[in-house]
Backbone as CSV, one residue per row, in Angstrom:
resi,resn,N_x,N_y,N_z,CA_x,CA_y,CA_z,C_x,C_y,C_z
1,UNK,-35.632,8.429,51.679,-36.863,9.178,51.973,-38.010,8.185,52.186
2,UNK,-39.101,8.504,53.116,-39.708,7.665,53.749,-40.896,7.324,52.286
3,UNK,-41.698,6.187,52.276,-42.668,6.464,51.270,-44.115,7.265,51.610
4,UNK,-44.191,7.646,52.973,-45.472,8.424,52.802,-44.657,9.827,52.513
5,UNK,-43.678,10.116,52.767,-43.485,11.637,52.323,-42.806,12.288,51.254
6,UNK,-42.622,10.815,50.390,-43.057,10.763,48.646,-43.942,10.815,48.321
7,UNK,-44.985,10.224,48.710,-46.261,10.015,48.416,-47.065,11.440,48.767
8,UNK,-46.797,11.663,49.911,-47.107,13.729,50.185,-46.682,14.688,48.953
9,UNK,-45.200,14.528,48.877,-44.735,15.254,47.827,-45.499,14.834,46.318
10,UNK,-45.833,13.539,45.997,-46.748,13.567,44.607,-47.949,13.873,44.994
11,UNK,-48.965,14.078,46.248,-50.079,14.738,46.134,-50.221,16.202,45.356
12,UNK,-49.111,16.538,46.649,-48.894,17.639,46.479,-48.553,18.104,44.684
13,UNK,-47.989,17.612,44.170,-47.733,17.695,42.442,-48.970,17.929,41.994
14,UNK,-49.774,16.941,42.145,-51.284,16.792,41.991,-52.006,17.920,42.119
15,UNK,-51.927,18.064,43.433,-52.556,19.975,43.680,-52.314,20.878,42.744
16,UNK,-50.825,20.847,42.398,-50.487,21.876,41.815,-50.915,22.219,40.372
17,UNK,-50.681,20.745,39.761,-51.121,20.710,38.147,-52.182,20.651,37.892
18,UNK,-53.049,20.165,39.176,-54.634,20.571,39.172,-55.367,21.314,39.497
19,UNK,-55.231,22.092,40.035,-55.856,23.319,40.704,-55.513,24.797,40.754
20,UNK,-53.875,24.268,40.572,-53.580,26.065,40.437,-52.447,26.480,39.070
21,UNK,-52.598,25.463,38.072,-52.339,26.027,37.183,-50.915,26.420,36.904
22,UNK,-50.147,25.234,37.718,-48.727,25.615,37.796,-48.071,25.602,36.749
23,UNK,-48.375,24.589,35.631,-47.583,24.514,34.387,-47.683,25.564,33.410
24,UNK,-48.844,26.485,33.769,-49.150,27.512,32.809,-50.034,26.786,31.584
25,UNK,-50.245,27.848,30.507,-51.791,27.949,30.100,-50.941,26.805,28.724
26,UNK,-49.488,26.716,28.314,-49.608,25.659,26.908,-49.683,24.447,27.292
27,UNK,-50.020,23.658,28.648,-50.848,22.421,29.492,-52.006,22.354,28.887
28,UNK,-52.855,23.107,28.124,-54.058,22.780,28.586,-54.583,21.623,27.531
29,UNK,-53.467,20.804,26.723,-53.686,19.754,25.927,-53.938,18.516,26.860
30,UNK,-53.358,18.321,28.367,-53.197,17.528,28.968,-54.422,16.893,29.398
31,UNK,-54.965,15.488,29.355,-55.475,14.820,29.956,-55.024,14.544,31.733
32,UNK,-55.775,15.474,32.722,-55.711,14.936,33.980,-56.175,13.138,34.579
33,UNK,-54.747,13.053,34.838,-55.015,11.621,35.270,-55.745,11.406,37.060
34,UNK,-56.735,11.638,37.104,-57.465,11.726,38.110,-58.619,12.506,38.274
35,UNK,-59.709,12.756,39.531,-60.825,13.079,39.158,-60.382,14.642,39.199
36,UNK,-60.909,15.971,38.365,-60.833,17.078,38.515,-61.394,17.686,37.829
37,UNK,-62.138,19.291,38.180,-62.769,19.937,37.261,-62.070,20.721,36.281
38,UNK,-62.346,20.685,35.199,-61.895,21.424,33.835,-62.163,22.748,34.095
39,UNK,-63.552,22.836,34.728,-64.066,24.743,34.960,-63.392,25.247,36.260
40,UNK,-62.715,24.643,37.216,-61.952,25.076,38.395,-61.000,26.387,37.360
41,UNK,-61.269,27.363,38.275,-61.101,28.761,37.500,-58.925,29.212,36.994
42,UNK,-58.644,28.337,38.038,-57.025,28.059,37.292,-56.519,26.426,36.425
43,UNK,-57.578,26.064,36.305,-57.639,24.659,36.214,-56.533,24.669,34.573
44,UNK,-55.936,23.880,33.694,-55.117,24.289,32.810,-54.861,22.744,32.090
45,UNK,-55.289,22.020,33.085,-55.300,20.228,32.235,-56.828,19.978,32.167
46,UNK,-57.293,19.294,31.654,-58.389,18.187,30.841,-59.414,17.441,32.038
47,UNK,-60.105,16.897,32.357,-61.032,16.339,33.196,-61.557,15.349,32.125
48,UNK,-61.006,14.076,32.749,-61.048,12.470,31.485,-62.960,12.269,31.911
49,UNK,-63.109,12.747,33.084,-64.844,12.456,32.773,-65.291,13.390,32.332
50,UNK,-65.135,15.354,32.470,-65.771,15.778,31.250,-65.817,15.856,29.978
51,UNK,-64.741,15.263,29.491,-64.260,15.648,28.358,-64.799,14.302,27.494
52,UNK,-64.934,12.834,28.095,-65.764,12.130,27.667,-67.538,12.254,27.648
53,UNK,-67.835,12.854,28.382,-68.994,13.303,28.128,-69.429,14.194,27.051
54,UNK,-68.261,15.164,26.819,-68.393,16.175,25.749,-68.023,15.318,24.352
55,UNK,-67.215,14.495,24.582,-67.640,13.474,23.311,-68.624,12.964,23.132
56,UNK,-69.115,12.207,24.268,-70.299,11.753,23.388,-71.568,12.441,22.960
57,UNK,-71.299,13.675,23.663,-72.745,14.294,23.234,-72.258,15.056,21.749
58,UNK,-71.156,14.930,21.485,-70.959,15.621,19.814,-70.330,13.946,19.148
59,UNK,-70.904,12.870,19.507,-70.930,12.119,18.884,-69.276,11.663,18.206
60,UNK,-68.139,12.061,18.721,-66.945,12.042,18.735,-66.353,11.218,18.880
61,UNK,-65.605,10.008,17.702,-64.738,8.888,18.518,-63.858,9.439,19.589
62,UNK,-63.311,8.383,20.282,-62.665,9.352,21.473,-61.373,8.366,21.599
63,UNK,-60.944,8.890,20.455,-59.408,7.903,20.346,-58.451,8.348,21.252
64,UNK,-58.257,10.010,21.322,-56.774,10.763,22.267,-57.699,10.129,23.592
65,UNK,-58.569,10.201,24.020,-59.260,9.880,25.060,-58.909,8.499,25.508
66,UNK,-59.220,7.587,24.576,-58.855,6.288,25.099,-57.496,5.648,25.381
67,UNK,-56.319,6.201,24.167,-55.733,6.129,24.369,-54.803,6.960,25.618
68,UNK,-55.307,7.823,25.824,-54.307,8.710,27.498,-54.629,7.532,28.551
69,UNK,-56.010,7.443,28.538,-56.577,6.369,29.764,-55.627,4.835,29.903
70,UNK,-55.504,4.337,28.638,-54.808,3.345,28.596,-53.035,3.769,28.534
71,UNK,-52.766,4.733,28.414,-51.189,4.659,28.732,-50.834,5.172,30.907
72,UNK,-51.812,5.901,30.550,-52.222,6.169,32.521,-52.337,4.998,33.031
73,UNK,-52.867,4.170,32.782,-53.502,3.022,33.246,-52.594,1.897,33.210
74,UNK,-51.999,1.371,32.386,-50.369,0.703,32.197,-49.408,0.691,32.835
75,UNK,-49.471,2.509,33.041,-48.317,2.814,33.863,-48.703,2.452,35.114
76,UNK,-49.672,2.925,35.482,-50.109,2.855,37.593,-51.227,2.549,38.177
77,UNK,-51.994,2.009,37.143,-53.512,1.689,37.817,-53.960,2.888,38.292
78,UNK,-54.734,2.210,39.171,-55.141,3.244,40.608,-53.955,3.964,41.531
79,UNK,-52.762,3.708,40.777,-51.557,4.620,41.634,-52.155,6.000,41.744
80,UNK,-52.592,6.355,40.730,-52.756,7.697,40.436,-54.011,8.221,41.397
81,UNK,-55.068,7.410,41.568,-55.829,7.693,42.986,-55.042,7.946,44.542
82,UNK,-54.379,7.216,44.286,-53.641,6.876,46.027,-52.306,8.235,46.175
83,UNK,-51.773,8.314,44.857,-50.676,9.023,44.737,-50.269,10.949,44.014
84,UNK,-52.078,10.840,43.351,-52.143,11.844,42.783,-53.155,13.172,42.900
85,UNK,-54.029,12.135,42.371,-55.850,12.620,42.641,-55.914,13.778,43.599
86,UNK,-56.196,15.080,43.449,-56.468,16.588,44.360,-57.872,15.479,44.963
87,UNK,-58.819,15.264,44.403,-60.114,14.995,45.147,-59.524,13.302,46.228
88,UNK,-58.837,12.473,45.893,-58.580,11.775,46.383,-57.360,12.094,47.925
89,UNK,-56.538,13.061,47.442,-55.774,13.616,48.493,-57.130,14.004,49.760
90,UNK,-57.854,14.521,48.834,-58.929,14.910,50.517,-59.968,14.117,51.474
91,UNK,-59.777,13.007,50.447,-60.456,11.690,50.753,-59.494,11.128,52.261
92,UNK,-57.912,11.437,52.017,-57.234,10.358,52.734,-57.455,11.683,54.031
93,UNK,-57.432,13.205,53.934,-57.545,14.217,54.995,-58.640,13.636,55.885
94,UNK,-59.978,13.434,54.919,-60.666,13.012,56.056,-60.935,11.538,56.753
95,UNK,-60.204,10.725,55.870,-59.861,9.482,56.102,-59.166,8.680,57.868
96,UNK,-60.648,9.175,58.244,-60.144,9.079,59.956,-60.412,7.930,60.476
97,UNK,-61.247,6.958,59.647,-62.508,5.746,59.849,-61.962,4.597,58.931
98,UNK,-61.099,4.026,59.406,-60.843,2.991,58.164,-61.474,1.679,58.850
99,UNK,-62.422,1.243,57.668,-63.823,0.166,57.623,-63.352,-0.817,56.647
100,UNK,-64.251,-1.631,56.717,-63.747,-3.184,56.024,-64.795,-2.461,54.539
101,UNK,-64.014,-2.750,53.579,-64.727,-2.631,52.366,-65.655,-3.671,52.124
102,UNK,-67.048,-3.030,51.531,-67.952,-4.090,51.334,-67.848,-3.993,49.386
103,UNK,-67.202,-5.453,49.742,-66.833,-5.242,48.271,-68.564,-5.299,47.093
104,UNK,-69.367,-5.850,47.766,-70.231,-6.277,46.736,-70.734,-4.133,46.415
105,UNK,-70.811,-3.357,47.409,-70.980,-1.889,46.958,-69.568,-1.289,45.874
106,UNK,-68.419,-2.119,46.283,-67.698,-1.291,45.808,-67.997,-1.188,43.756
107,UNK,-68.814,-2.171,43.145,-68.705,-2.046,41.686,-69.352,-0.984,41.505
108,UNK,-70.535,-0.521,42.529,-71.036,1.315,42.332,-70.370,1.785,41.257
109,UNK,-69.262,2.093,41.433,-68.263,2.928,40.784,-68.192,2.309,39.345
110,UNK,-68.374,1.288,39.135,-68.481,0.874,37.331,-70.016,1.572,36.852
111,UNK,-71.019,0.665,38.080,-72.238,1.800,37.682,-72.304,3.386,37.666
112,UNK,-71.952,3.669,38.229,-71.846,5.358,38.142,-70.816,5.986,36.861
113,UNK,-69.988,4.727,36.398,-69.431,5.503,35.180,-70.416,5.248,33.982
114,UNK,-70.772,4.227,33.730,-72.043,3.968,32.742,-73.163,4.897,32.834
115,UNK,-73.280,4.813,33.838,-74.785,5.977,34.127,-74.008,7.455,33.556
116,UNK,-72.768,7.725,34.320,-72.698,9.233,33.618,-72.500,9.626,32.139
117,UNK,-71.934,8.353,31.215,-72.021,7.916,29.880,-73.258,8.033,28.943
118,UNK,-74.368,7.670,29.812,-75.548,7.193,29.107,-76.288,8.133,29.492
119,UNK,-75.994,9.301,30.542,-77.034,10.195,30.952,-76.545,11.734,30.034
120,UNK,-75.154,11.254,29.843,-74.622,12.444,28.527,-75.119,12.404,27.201
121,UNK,-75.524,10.874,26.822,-76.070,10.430,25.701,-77.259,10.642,25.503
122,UNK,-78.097,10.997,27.033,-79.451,11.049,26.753,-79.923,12.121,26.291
123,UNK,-79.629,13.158,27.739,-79.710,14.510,27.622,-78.662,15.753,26.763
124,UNK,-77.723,14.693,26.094,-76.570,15.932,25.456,-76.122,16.946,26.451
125,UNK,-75.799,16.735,27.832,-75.427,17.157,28.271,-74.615,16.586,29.864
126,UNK,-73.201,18.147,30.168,-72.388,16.922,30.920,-73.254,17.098,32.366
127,UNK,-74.434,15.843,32.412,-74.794,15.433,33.940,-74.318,15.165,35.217
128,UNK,-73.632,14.524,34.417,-72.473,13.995,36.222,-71.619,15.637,36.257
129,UNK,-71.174,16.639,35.958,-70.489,18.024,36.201,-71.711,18.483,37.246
130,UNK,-72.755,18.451,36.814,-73.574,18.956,37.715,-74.399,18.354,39.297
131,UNK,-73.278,17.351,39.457,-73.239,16.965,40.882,-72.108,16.619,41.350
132,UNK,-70.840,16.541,40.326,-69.757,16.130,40.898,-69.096,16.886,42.288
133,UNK,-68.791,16.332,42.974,-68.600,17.074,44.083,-66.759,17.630,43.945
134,UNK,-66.260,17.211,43.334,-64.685,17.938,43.195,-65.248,19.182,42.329
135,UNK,-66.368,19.369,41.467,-66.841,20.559,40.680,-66.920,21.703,41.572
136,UNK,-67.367,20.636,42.608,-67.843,22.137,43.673,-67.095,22.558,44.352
137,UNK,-65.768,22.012,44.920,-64.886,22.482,45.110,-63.854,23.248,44.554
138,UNK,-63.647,22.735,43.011,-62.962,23.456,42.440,-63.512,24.402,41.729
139,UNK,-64.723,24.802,41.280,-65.445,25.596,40.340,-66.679,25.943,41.384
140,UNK,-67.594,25.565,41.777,-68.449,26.613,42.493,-68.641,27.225,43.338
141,UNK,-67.969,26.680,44.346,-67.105,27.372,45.540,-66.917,28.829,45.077
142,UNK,-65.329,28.693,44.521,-64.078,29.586,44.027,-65.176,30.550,43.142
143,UNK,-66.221,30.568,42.333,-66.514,31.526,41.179,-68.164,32.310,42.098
144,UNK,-68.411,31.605,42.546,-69.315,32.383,44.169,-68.711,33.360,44.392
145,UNK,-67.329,32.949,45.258,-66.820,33.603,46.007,-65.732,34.983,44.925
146,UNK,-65.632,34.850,43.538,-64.541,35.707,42.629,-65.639,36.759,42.603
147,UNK,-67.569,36.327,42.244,-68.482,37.089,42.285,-68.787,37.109,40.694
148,UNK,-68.394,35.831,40.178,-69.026,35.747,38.748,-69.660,34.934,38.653
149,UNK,-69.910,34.169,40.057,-71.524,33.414,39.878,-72.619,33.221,40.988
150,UNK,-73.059,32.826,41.014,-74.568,33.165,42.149,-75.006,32.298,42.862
151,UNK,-75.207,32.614,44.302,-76.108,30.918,44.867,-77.433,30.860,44.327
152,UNK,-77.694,29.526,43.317,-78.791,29.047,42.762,-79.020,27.979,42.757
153,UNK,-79.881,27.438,42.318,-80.393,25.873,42.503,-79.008,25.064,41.987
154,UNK,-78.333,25.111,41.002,-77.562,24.669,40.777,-76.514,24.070,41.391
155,UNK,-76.065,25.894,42.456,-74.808,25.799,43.333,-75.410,24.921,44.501
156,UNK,-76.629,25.300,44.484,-77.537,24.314,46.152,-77.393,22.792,46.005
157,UNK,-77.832,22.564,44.575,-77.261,20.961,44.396,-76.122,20.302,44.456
158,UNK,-75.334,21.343,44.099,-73.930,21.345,44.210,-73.259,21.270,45.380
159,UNK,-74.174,21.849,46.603,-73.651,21.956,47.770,-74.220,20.894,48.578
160,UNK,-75.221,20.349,48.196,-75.924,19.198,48.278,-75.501,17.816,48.396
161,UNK,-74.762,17.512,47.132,-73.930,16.285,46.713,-72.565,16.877,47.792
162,UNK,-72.009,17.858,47.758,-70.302,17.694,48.265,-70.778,17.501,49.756
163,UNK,-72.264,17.899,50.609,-71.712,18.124,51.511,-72.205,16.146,52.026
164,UNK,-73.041,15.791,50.863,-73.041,14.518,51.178,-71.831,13.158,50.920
165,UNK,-70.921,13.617,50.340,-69.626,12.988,49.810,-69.027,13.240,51.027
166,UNK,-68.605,14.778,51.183,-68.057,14.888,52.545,-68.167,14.143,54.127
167,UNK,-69.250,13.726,54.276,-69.773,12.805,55.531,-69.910,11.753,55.448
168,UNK,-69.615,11.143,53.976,-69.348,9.717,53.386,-67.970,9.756,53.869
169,UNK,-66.943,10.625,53.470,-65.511,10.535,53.123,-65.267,10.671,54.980
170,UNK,-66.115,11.163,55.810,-65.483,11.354,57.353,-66.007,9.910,57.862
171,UNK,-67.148,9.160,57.566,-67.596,8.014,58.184,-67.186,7.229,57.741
172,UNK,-66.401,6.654,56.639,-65.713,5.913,56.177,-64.276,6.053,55.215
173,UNK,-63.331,6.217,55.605,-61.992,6.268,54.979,-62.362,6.011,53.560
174,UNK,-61.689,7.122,53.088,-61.655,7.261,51.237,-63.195,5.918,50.691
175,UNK,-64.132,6.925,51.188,-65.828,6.337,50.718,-65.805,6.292,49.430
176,UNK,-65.630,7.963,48.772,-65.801,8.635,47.411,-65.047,7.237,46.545
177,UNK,-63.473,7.302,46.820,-63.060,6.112,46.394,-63.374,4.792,46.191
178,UNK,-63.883,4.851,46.603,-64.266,3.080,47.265,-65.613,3.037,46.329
179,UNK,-66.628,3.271,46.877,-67.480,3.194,45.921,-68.376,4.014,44.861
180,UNK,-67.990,5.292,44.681,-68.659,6.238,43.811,-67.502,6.971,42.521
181,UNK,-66.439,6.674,42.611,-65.200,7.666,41.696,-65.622,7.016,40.396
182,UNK,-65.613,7.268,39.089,-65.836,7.027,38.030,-64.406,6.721,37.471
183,UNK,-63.698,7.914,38.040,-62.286,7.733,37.432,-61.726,6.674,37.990
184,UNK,-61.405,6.203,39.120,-61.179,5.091,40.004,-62.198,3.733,39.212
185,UNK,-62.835,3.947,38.826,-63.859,2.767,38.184,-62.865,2.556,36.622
186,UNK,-62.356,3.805,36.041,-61.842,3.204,35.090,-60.281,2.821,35.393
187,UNK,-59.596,3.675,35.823,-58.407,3.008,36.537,-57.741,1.886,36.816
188,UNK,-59.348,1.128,37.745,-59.255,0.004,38.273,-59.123,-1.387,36.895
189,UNK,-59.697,-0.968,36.306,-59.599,-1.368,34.739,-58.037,-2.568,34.722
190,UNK,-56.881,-1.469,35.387,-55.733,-1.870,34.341,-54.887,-2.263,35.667
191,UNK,-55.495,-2.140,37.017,-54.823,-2.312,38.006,-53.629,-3.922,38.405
192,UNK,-54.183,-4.560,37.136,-53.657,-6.207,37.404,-52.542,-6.443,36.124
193,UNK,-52.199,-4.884,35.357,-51.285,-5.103,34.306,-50.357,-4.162,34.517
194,UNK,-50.807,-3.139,35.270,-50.204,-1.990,35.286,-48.579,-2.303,35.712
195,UNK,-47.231,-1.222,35.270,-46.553,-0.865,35.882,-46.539,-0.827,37.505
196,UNK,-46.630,-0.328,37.930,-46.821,0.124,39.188,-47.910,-1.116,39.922
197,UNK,-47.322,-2.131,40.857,-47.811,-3.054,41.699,-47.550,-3.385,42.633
198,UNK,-48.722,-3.987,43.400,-48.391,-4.551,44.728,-47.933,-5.784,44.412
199,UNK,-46.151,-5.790,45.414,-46.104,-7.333,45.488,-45.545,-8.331,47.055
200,UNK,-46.316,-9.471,46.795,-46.345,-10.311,47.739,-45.242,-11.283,47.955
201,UNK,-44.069,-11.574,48.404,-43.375,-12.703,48.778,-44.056,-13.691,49.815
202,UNK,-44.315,-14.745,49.661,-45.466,-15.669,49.904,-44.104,-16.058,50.933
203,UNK,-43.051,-16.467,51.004,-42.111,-17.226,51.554,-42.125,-16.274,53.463
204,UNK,-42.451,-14.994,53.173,-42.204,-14.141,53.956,-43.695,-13.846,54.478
205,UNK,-44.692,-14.065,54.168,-46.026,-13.711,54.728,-46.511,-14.598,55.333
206,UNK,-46.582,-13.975,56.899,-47.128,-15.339,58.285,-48.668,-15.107,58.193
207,UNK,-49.830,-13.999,56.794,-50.969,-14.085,56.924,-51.027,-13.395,58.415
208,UNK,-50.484,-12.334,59.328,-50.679,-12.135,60.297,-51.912,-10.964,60.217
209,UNK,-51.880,-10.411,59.032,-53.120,-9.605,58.485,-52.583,-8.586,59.178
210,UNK,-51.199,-8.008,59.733,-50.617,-6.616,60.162,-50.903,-5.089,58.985
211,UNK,-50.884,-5.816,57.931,-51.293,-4.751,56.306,-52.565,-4.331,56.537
212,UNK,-53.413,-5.293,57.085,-54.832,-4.791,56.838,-55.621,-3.523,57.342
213,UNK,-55.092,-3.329,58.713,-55.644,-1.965,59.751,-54.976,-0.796,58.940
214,UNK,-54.165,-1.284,58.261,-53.188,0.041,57.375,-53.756,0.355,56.328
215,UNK,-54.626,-0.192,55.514,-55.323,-0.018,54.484,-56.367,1.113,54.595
216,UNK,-56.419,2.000,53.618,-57.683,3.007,53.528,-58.477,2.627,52.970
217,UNK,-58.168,2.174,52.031,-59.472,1.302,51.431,-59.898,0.265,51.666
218,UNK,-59.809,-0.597,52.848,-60.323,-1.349,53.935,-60.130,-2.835,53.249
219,UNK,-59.120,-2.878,52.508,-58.630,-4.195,52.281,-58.059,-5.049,53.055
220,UNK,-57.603,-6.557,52.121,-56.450,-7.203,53.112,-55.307,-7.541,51.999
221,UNK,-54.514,-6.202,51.960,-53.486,-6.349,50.914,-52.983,-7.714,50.683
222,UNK,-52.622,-8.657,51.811,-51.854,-9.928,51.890,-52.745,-10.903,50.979
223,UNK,-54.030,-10.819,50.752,-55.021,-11.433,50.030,-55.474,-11.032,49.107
224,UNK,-55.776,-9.427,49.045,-56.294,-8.845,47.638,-55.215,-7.788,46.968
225,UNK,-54.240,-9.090,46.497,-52.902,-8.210,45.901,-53.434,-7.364,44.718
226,UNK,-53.062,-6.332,44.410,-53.701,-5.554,42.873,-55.113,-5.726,42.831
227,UNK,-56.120,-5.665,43.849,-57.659,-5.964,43.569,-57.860,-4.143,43.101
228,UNK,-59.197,-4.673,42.313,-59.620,-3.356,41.539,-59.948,-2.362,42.247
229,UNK,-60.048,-2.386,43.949,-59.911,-1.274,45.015,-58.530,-0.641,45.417
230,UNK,-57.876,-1.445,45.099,-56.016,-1.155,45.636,-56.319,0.473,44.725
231,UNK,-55.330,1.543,45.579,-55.252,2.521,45.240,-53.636,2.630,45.086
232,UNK,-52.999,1.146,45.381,-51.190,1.393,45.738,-50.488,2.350,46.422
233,UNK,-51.296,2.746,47.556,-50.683,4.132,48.507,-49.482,3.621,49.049
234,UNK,-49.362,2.197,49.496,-47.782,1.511,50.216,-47.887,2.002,51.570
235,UNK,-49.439,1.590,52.248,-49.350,1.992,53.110,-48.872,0.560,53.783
236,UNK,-49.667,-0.721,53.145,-49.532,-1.954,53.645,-48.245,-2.504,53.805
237,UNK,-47.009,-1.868,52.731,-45.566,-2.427,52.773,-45.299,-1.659,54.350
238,UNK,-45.243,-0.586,54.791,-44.597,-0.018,56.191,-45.463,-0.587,57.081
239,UNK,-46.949,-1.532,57.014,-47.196,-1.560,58.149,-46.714,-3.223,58.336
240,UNK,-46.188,-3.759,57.042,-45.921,-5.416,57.178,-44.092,-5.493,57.990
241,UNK,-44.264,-6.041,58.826,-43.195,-6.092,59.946,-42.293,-7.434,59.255
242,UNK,-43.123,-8.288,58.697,-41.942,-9.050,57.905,-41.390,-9.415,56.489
243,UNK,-41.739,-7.330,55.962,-41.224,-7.345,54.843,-41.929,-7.962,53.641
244,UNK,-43.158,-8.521,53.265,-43.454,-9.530,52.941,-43.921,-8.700,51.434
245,UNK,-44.303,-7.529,51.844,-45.209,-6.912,50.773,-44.565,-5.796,50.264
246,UNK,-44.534,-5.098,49.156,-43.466,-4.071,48.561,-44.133,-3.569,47.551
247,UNK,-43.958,-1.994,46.992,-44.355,-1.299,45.767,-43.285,-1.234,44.706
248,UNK,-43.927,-1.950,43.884,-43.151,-2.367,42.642,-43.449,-1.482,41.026
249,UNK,-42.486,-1.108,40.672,-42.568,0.103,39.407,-41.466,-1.115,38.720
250,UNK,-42.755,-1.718,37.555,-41.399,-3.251,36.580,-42.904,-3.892,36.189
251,UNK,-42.237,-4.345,34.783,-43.232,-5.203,34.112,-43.391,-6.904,35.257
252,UNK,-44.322,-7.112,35.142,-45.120,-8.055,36.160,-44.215,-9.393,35.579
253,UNK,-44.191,-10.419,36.739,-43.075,-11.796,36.188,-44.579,-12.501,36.220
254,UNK,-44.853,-13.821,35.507,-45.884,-14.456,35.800,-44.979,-15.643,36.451
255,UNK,-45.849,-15.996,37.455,-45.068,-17.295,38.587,-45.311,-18.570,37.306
């Protein structure tokens, strides 16, 4: 089986356990490994950025918390962006524009997780929910439209931020990713230990930079093996013609 239509089939997983509630309601202990709303109205797993926010505003060590992140993170890095993520699957839909990453924007995404940390801490309340743009897809959209909630300033802001993510995500291939995901900011964390890696046979790479136009996240796989943008989609192994590069699930050898 080909790897993008593995990689379809685990989006697709993704959809399911995120959005519509396939596992049923004794899930709802689960930490979602990727970005998603908790209030999405079939939603049935965890949201690792609301649910850290709701710690800190009740002042909560956040041990099950840290620890899910770090066994997610071990296992696949940012696999779980490239391979899982409902909000990231729609990133690659509109992912029509693939641009050279400017890496010095891409740490955004460390800032935007601190900021949503410290803006929960300020105000005791979850801030970043109220612009996240997967919120609005999965929760204000859907509860508009069920007729148990109302267009208000809220939903307007709401519609505000998605429809500005949205024209990020069409002018530049997986934008949201690249430089604004929080979850992708922590992810990226474990991307150079993780299970799940990109790897390079140096003996076999002519540097022809064939990986690079293949990249969504506007890398140069052949150079930025496991960089804290790699999402490990394997798009770069099918587009390398001499084999050079491969997705690897195995504890890492050090050369």
């Amino acid at each position: 089986m080909r790897l993008s239509l593995v990689r379809r089939t685990s989006q697709g997983a993704g959809l399911l356990l995120g959005l519509f509630g396939f596992t049923g309601i004794g899930m709802t202990h689960l930490l979602f490994p990727g970005l998603h709303c908790y209030a999405c109205p079939l939603a049935i797993t965890i949201c690792p950025i609301g649910l850290v926010q709701n710690l800190v505003i009740f002042g909560t060590v956040p041990y099950f918390w840290f620890g899910a992140i770090a066994a997610y993170g071990l296992v696949a890095g940012r696999a779980f962006c490239g391979w899982f993520c409902p909000f990231g699957t729609l990133n690659d839909l509109l992912g029509f524009r693939k641009r050279r990453i400017v890496k010095s924007l891409s740490y955004a995404k460390f800032a935007a997780l601190g900021l949503t940390i410290l803006l929960a801490w300020l105000f005791a309340d979850t801030m970043f929910c109220k612009v996240c743009p997967a919120a609005s897809l999965e929760a204000s959209i859907p509860y508009v439209f069920l007729g148990v909630a109302r267009v208000n300033r809220p939903f307007l802001l709401h519609m505000g931020t998605l429809t500005g993510t949205l024209a990020g995500m069409i002018l530049v291939a997986r934008f949201w990713c690249r430089y604004l995901c929080p979850m992708g900011a922590l992810f990226s964390v474990f991307n150079r230990v993780s299970l799940v890696h990109l790897s390079l046979d140096k003996r076999r790479c002519t540097r022809c930079a064939e990986c690079s136009p293949a990249c969504p996240m506007g890398l140069e796989p052949h150079a930025d093996i496991d960089d804290h943008n790699c999402i490990k989609c394997g798009a770069c192994t099918q587009a390398c013609s001499s084999g050079a590069l491969s997705l690897r699930f195995s504890p890492r050898r050090t050369p």
